[in-house]
C-alpha positions as CSV (number, residue, x, y, z in Angstrom):
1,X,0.0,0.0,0.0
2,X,1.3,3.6,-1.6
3,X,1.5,6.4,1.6
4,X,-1.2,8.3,-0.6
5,X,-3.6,5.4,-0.8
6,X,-2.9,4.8,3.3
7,X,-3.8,8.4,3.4
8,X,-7.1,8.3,1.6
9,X,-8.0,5.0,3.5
10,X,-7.9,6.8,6.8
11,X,-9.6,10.1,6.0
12,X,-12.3,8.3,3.8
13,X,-12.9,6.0,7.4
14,X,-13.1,8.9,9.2
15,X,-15.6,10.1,7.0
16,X,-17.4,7.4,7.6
17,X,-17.1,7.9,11.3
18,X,-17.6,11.4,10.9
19,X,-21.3,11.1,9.2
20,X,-22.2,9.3,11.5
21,X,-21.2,11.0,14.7
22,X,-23.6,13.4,12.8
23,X,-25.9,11.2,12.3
24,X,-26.1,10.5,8.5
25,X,-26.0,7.0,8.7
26,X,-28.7,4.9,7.6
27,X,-28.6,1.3,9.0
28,X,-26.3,-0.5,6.4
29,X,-26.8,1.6,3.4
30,X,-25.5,4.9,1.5
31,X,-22.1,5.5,0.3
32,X,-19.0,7.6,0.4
33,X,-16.6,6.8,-2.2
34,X,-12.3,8.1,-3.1
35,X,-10.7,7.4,-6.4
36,X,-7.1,6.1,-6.1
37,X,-4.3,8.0,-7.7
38,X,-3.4,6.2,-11.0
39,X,-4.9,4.8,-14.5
40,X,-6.6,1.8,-13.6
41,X,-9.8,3.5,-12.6
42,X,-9.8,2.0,-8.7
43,X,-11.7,3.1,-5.7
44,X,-12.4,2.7,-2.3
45,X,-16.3,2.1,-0.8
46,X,-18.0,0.3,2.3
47,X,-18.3,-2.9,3.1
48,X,-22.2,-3.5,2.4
49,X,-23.4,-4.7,6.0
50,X,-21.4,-2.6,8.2
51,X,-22.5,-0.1,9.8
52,X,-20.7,3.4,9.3
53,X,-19.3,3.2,13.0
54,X,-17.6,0.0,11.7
55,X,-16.0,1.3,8.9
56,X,-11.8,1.0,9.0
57,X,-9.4,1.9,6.6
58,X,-8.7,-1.6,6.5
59,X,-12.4,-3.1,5.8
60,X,-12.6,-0.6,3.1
61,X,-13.2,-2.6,-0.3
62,X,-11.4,-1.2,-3.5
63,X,-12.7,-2.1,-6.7
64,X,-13.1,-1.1,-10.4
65,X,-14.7,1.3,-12.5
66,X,-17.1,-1.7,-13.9
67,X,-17.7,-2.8,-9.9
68,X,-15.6,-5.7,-9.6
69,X,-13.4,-6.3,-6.1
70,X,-9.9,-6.2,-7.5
71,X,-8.4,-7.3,-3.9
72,X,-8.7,-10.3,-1.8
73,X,-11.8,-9.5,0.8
74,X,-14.4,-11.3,2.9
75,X,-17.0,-8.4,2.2
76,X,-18.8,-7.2,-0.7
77,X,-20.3,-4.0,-1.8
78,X,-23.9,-3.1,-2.7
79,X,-24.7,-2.8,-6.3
80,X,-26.8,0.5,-5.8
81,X,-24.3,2.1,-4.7
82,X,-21.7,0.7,-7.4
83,X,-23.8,1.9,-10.1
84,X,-24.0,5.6,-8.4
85,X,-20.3,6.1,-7.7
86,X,-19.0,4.2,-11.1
87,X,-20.7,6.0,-13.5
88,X,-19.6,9.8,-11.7
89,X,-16.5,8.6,-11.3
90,X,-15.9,7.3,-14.5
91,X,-17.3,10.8,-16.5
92,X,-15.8,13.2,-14.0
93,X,-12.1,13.3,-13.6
94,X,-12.1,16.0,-11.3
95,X,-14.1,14.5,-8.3
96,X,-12.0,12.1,-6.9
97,X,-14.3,12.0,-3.9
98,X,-18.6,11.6,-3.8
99,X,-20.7,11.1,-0.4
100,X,-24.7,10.0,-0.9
101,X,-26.8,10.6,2.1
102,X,-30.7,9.4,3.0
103,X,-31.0,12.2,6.2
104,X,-34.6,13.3,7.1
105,X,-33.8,16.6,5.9
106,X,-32.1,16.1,2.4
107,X,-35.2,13.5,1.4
108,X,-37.6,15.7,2.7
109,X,-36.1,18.8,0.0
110,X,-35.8,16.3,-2.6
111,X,-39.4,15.2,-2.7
112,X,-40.5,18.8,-2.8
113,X,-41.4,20.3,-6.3
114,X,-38.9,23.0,-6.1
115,X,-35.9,21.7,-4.7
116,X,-33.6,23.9,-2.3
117,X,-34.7,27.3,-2.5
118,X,-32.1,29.8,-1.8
119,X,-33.5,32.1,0.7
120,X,-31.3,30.9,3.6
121,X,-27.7,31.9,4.9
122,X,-26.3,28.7,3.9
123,X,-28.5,27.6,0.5
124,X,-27.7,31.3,-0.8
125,X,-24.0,30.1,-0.9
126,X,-25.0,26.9,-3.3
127,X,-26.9,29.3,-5.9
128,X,-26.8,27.9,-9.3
129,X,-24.6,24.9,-8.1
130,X,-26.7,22.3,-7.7
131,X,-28.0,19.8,-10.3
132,X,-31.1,17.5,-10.1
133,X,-31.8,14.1,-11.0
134,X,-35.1,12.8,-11.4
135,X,-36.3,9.6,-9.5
136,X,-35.6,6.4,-11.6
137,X,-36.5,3.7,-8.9
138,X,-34.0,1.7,-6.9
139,X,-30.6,2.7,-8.6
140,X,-29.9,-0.7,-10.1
141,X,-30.5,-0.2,-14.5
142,X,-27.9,0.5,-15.4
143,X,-29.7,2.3,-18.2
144,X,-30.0,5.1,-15.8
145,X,-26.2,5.9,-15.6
146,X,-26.5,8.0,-18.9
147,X,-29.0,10.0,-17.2
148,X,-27.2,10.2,-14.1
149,X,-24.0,12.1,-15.7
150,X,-25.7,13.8,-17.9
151,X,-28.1,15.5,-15.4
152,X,-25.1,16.4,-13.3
153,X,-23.2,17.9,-16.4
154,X,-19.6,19.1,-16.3
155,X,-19.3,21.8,-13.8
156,X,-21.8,20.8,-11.0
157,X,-20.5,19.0,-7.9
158,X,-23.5,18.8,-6.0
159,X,-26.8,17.1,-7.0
160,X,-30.3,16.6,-5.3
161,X,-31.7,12.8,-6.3
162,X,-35.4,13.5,-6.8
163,X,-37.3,11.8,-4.1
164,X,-34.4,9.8,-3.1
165,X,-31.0,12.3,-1.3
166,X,-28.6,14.3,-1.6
167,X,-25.2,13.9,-3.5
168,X,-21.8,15.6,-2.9
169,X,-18.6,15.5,-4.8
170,X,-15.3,17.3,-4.1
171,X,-11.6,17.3,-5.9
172,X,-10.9,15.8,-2.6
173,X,-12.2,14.3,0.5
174,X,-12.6,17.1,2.7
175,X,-14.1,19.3,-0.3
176,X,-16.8,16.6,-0.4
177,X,-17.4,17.0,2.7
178,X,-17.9,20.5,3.2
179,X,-20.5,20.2,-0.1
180,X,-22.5,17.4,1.5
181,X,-22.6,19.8,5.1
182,X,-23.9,22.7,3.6
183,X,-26.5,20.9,1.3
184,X,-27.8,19.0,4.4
185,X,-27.6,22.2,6.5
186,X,-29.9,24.4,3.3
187,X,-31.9,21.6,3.7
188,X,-32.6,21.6,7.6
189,X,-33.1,24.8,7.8
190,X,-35.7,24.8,4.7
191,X,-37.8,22.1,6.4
192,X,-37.6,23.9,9.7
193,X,-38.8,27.5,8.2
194,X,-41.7,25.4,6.3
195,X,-43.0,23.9,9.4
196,X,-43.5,27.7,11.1
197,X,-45.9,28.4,8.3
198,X,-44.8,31.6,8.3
199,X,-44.0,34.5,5.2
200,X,-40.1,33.6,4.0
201,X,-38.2,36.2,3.7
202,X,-36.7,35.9,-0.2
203,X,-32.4,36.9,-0.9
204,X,-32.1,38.8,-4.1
205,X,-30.3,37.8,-7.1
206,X,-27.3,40.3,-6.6
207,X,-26.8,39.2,-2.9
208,X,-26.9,35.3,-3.9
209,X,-24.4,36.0,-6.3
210,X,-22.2,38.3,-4.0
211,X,-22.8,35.2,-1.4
212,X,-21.5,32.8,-3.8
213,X,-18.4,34.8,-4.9
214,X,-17.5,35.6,-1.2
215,X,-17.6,32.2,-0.3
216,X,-13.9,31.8,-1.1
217,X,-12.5,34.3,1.4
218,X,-13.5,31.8,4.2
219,X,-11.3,29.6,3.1
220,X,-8.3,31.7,4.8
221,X,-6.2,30.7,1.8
222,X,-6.9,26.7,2.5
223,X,-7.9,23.9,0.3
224,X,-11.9,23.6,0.4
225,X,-13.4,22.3,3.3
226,X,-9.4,21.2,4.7
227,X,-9.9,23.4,8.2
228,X,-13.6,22.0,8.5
229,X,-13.0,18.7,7.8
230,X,-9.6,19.1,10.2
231,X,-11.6,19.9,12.9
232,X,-14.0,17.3,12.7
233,X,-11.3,14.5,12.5
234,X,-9.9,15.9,15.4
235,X,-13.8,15.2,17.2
236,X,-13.3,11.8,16.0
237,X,-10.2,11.0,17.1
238,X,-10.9,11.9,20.3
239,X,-14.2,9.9,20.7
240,X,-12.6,6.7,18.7
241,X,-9.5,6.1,16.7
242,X,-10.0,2.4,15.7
243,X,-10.8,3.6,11.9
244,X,-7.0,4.5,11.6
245,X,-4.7,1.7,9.9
């Protein structure tokens, strides 16, 4: 095992670990995926059947762009997911990492008509980045993997699944992650205002796209979603380090 691919074991555990101390899990299911460094088209995704708070850097399975386990493994990996994860991964070079959630709050936007709306602090920020796929059915034709890039196009890194979740890619891990937080976050504060029934307060176009454009001085001169994802590993490692190799 390369340093790099040790490297993207552990942070794409603590992931894992990290969704779930938020609590993004869902029983056995969903999927955060890393492409390995190289031509062959390999990634790393969770062992279908454990739960996120089991997933290791060392249980996680790596396989193909086609699906197939290209190490020796006792677990297996749940087609759904492979047909998600292969097909972005395969058409977009530049997301190396993609995290699928089912969270109250992300299903409950993507089953209404119009999607995230961008009246609040943290949805004015995604403004004109987020795609839309419409609901196919359990996500195993794999007829629906044309539809699945080409609804997501070639600048969008974020994508609500109609009726289904939410969908976050980054160039790396921790830019995933940062995408997937503020989506969910749009989205829990969207169902929360709905539910007070009262008059919502709309953003203008000029101040969403000032919002959007501003969003790269909070970065403090650091990769995406590096000092976020920093600190939560830093949660993790304090409340349980067994993910690490």
């Amino acid at each position: 095992m390369t340093p790099i691919e040790k490297s993207l074991r552990e942070d794409l555990a603590a992931m894992y670990r990290i969704f779930d101390h938020l609590g993004w899990s869902e029983l056995i299911f969903n999927h955060i995926t890393v492409k390995l460094p190289g031509d062959e088209g390999h990634f790393l995704i969770n062992p279908y059947g454990l739960h996120y708070s089991e997933v290791c850097a060392s249980n996680l399975v790596k396989v193909d762009i086609e699906g197939n386990i290209v190490e020796e493994t006792e677990h297996f990996v749940n087609p759904a997911g492979m047909l998600i994860h292969s097909c972005v991964h395969a058409a977009r070079h530049d997301i190396t990492c993609i995290a699928h959630t089912h969270t109250t709050a992300g299903m409950t936007v993507a089953c209404q008509e119009g999607g995230l709306r961008p009246n609040n602090f943290y949805s004015a920020l995604l403004h004109n980045r987020i795609a839309y796929h419409d609901f196919e059915g359990l996500t195993v034709d794999e007829t629906e993997k044309v539809r699945l890039v080409e609804h997501l196009g070639d600048k969008a890194m974020m994508m609500i699944l109609r009726n289904h979740g939410l969908l976050a890619g980054g160039r790396t891990i921790a830019e995933a992650f940062i995408n997937l937080w503020l989506m969910e976050r749009s989205c829990q504060i969207q169902t929360s205002v709905d539910q007070s029934g009262v008059k919502q307060i709309p953003i203008s176009d000029d101040i969403l796209e000032r919002s959007v454009k501003l969003l790269a001085v909070q970065n403090m001169g650091q990769p995406t979603g590096a000092l976020e994802f920093g600190a939560m590993k830093r949660v993790i490692d304090k409340k349980d380090p067994s993910y690490k190799l």
